[in-house]
C-alpha positions as CSV (number, residue, x, y, z in Angstrom):
1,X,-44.2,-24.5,3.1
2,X,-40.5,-23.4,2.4
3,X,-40.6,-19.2,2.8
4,X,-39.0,-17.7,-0.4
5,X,-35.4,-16.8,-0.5
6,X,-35.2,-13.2,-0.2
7,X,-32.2,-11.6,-1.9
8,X,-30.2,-9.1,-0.4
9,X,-30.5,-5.6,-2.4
10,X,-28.7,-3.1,0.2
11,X,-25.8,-1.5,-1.7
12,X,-22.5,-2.6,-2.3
13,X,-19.0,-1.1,-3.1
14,X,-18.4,-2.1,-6.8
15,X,-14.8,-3.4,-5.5
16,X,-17.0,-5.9,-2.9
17,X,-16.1,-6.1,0.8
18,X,-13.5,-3.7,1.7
19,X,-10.8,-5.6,4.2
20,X,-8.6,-2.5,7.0
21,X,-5.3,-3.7,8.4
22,X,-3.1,-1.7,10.8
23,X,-0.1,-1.9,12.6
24,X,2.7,0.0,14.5
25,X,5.7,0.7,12.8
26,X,8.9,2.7,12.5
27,X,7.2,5.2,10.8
28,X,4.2,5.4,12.3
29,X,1.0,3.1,12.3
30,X,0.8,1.8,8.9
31,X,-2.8,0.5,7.6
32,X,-3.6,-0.9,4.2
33,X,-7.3,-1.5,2.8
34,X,-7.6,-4.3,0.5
35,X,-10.5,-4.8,-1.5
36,X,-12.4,-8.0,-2.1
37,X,-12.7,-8.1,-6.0
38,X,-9.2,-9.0,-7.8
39,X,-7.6,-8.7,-4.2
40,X,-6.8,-5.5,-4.8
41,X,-4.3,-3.1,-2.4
42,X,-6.4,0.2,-2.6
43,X,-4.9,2.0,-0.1
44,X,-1.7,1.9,1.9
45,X,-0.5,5.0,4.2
46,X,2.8,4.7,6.2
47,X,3.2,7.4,9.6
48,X,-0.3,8.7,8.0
49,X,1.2,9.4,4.2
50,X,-0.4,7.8,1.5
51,X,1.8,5.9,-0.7
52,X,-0.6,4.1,-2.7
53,X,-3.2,6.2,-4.9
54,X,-6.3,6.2,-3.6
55,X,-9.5,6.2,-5.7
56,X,-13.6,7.1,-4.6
57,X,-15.3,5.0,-2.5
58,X,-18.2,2.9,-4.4
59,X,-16.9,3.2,-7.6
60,X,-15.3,0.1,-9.5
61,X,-11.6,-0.1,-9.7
62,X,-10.3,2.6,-12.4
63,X,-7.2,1.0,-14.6
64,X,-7.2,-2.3,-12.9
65,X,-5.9,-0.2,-9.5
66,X,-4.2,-2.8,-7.2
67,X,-5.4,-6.3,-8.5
68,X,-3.9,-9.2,-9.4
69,X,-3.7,-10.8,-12.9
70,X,-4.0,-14.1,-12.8
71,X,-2.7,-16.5,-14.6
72,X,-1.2,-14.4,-17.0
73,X,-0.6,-10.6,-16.6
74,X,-1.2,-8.0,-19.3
75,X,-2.5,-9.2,-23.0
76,X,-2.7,-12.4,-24.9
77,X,-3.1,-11.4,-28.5
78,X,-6.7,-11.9,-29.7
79,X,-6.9,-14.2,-26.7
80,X,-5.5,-17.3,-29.2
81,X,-2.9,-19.3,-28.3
82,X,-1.2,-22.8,-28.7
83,X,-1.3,-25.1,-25.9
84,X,1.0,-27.9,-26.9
85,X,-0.5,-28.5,-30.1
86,X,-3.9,-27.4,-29.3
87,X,-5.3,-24.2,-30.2
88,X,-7.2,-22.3,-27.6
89,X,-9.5,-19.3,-27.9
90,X,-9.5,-16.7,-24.5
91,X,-12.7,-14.6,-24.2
92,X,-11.6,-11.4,-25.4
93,X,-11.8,-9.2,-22.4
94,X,-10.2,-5.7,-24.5
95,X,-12.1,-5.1,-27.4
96,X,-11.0,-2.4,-28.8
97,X,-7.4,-3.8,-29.2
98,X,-8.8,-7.6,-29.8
99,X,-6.6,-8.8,-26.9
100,X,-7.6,-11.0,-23.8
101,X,-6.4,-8.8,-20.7
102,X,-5.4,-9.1,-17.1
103,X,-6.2,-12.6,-16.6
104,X,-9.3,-14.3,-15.3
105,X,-10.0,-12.8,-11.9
106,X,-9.8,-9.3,-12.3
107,X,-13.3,-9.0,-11.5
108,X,-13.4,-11.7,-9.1
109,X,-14.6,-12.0,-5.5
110,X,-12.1,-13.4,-3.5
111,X,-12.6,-15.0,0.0
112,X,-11.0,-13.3,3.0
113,X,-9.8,-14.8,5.8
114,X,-7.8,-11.8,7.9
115,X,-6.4,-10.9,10.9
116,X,-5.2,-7.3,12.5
117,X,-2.0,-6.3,10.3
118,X,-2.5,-9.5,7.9
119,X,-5.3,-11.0,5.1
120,X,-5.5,-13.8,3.2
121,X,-7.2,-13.7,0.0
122,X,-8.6,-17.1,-2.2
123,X,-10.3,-17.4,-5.3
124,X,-9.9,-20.6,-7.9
125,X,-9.9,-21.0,-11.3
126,X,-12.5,-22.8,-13.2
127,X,-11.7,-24.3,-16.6
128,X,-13.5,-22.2,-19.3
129,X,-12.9,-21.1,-22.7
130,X,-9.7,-21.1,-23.6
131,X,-7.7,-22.5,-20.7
132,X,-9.3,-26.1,-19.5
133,X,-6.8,-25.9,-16.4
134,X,-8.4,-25.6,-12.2
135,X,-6.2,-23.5,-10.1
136,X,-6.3,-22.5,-6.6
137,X,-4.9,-18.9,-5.8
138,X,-3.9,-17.0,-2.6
139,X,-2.2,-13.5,-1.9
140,X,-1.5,-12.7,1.5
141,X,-1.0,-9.0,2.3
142,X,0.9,-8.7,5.8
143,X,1.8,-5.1,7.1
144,X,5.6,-4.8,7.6
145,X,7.4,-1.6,10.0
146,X,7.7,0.5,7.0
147,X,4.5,-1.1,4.5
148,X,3.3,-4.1,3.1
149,X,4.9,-7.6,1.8
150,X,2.7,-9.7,-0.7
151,X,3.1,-13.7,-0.8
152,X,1.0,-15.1,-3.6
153,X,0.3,-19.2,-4.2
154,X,-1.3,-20.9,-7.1
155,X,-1.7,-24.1,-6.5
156,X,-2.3,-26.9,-9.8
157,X,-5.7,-28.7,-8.5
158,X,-6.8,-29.9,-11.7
159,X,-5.8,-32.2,-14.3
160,X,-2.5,-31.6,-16.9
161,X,0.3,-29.1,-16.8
162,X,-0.9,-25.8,-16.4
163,X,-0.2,-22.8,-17.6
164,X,0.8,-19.7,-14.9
165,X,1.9,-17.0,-14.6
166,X,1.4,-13.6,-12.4
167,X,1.3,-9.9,-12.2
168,X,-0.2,-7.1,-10.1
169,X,-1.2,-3.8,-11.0
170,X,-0.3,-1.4,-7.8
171,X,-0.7,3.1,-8.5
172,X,1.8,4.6,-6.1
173,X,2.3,7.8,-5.3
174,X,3.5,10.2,-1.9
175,X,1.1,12.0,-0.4
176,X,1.4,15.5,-0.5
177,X,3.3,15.6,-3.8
178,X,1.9,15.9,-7.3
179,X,3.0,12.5,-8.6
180,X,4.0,14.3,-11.4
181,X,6.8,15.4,-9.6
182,X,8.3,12.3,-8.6
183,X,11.2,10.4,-10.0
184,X,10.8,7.3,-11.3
185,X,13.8,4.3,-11.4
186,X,13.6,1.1,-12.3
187,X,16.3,-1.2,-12.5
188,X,15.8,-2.5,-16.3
189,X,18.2,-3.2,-18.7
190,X,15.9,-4.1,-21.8
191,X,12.7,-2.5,-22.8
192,X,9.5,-3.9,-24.8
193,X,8.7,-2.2,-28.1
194,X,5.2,-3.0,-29.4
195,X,2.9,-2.4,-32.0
196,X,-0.5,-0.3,-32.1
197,X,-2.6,-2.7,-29.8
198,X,0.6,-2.7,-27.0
199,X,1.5,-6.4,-28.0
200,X,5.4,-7.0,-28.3
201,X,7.2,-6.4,-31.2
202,X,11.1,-6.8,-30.2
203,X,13.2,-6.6,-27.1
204,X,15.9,-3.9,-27.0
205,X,18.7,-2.7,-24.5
206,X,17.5,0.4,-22.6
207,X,18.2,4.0,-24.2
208,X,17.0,7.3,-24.1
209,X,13.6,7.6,-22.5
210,X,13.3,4.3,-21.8
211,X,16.5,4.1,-19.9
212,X,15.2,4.8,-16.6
213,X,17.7,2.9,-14.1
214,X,18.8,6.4,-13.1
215,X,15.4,7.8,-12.9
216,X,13.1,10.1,-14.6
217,X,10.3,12.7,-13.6
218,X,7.3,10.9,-14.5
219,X,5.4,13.9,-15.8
220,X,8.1,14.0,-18.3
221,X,7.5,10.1,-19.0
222,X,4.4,8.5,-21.4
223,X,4.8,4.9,-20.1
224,X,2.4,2.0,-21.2
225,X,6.2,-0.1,-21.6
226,X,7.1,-3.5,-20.4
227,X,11.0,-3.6,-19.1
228,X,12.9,-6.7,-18.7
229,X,16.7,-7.7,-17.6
230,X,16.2,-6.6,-14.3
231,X,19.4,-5.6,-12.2
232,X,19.2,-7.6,-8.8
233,X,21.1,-7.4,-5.3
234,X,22.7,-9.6,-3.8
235,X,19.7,-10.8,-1.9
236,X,18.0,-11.7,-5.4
237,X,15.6,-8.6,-5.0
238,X,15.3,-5.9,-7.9
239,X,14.2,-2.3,-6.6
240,X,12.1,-0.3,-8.1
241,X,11.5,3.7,-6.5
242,X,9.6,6.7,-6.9
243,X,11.3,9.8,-4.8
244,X,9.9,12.8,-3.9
245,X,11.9,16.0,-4.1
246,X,12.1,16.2,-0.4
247,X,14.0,13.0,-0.3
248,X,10.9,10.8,0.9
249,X,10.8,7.3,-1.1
250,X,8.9,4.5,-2.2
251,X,10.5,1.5,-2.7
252,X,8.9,-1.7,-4.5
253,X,11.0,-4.8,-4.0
254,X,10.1,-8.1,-6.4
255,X,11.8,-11.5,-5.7
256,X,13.2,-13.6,-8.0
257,X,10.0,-14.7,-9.4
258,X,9.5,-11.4,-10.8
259,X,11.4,-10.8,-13.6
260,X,9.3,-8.1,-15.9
261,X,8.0,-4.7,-15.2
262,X,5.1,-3.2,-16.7
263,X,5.4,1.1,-16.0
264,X,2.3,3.2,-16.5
265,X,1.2,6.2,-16.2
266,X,-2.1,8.4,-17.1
267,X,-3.8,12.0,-16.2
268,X,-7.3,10.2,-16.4
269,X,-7.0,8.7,-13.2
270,X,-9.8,9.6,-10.7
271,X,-9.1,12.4,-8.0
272,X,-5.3,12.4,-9.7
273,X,-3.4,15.2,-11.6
274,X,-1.1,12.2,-12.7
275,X,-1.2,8.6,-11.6
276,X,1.9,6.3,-11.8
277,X,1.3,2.3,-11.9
278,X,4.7,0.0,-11.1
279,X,3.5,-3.3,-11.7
280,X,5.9,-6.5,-10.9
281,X,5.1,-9.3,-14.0
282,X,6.5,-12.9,-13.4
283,X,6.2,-13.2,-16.9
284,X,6.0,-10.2,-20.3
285,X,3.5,-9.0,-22.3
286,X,1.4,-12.5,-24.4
287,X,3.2,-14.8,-22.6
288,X,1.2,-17.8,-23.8
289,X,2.5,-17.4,-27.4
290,X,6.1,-16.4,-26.8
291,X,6.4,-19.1,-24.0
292,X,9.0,-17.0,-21.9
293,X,9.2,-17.8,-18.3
294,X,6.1,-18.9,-18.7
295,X,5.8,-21.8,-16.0
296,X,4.1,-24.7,-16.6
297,X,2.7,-26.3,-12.9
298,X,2.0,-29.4,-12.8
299,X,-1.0,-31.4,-11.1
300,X,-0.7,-31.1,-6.7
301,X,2.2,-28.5,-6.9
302,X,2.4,-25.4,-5.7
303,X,4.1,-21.9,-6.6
304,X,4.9,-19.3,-4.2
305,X,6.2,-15.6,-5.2
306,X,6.9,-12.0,-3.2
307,X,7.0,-8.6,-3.5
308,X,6.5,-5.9,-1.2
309,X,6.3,-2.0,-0.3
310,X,8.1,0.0,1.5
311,X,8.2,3.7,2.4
312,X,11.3,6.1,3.9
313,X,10.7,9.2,5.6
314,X,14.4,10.2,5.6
């Protein structure tokens, strides 16, 4: 006789298995926890100094903190869209605005596959309503001297051109400084105005407020606002950074994948006077309607972007 499976009922964070990396650097050690469930950065500290915004243990991830949004970041408006000809229906994952949010892992358990100062994270991507397309995923989250640089791949292991694109949704902050206290530049040129239910209405050149290439206090700021037209280096890398008043800065770096921006920022965040998201998009705001840059992978190939963190002491 076959003894009856016994589930296991000993607790578990909300966020699933919690994955620590460390290493030496030139700032000191830098460690990073990544969390199982959207393959979310939760914490990163560089010489000891947190510069990602930390949130309580066993409690689920507040705002989407640190995951990835796969395989479209932010909203698909009331999860419809036309997929060459065929109309397709998204669960509707934001109710009150009627919109299909974040993707379809953001509550996912990934698989992770790590070393000391480096982790892999998998997941794939079942067809189901609305998008009828099998993807495998991968973001690899490798400690650097100064923070963290993050490779994802989606690889197309199903049938038909599929639709893809990415974001990720990382809080920043500098430890020992109100956040509302640090200024905010991003290197955008055009800005995102929407409607009610944050869907886009029109793309406009930067002004006012929403010029913030020279940078802003971000408790002066109310950002839920996509930017676009970003201003690149000549290594192809556009830099975003938040800088402390004592000259301390953190600086997120997107390749050339990355062309959006979504900024946030909120007082409700957990254990947070103010909480400040900078998330790279490789794609704006219902990018399954408007089509742009949305990329279209097709069957046994494979798409590789990276961004990364990076944190000055000065």
């Amino acid at each position: 006789m076959t003894a009856a499976t016994r589930i296991d009922t000993s607790p578990i964070d909300p966020t699933g298995l919690q994955t620590h990396l460390r290493r030496d650097g030139a700032e000191g050690e830098v460690t990073a926890q990544i969390a199982q469930v959207g393959a979310s950065l939760r914490a990163l500290t560089v010489g000891g100094v947190d510069i990602v915004a930390r949130y309580p243990e066993g409690t689920p991830t507040p705002f989407g903190s640190g995951i990835v949004l796969a395989p479209w970041p932010n909203r698909v408006r009331d999860g419809r869209w036309n997929d060459g000809g065929t109309a397709r229906q998204l669960d509707i994952t934001e109710p009150d605005r009627s919109n299909a949010i974040h993707g379809l892992l953001r509550y996912a358990p990934y698989a992770i596959d790590a070393s000391e100062h480096s982790a892999t994270l998998t997941a794939s991507i079942h067809p189901q309503h609305g998008y009828p397309y099998t993807l495998r995923t991968a973001v690899t989250y490798a400690l650097t001297d100064t923070g963290v640089e993050v490779t994802h791949e989606v690889a197309n292991v199903g049938e038909g051109d599929a639709p893809v694109a990415l974001g990720t949704h990382p809080f920043f902050c500098i430890g020992g400084v109100p956040t509302e206290d640090l200024v905010l530049a991003l290197p955008a040129q055009r800005v995102f105005e929407v409607d009610d239910r944050l869907l886009p209405l029109r793309e406009a050149p930067v002004a006012g407020a929403s010029d913030l290439r020279d940078g802003a206090r971000v408790g002066s700021l109310d950002l839920d606002t996509g930017f676009g037209s970003l201003v690149r280096g000549a290594d192809g890398l556009a830099l975003s950074t938040l800088t402390a008043p004592d000259g301390r800065v953190v600086t997120l770096w997107q390749d050339e994948n990355w062309g959006y921006i979504q900024a946030f920022n909120t007082t409700r965040y957990p254990g947070q006077s103010m909480a400040v998201a900078v998330e790279p998009m490789t794609a704006p705001t219902d990018a399954f309607n408007s089509g742009v840059d949305l990329r279209r992978l097709a069957p046994g190939s494979t798409w590789t972007a990276r961004w990364g963190v990076r944190f000055s002491g000065r």
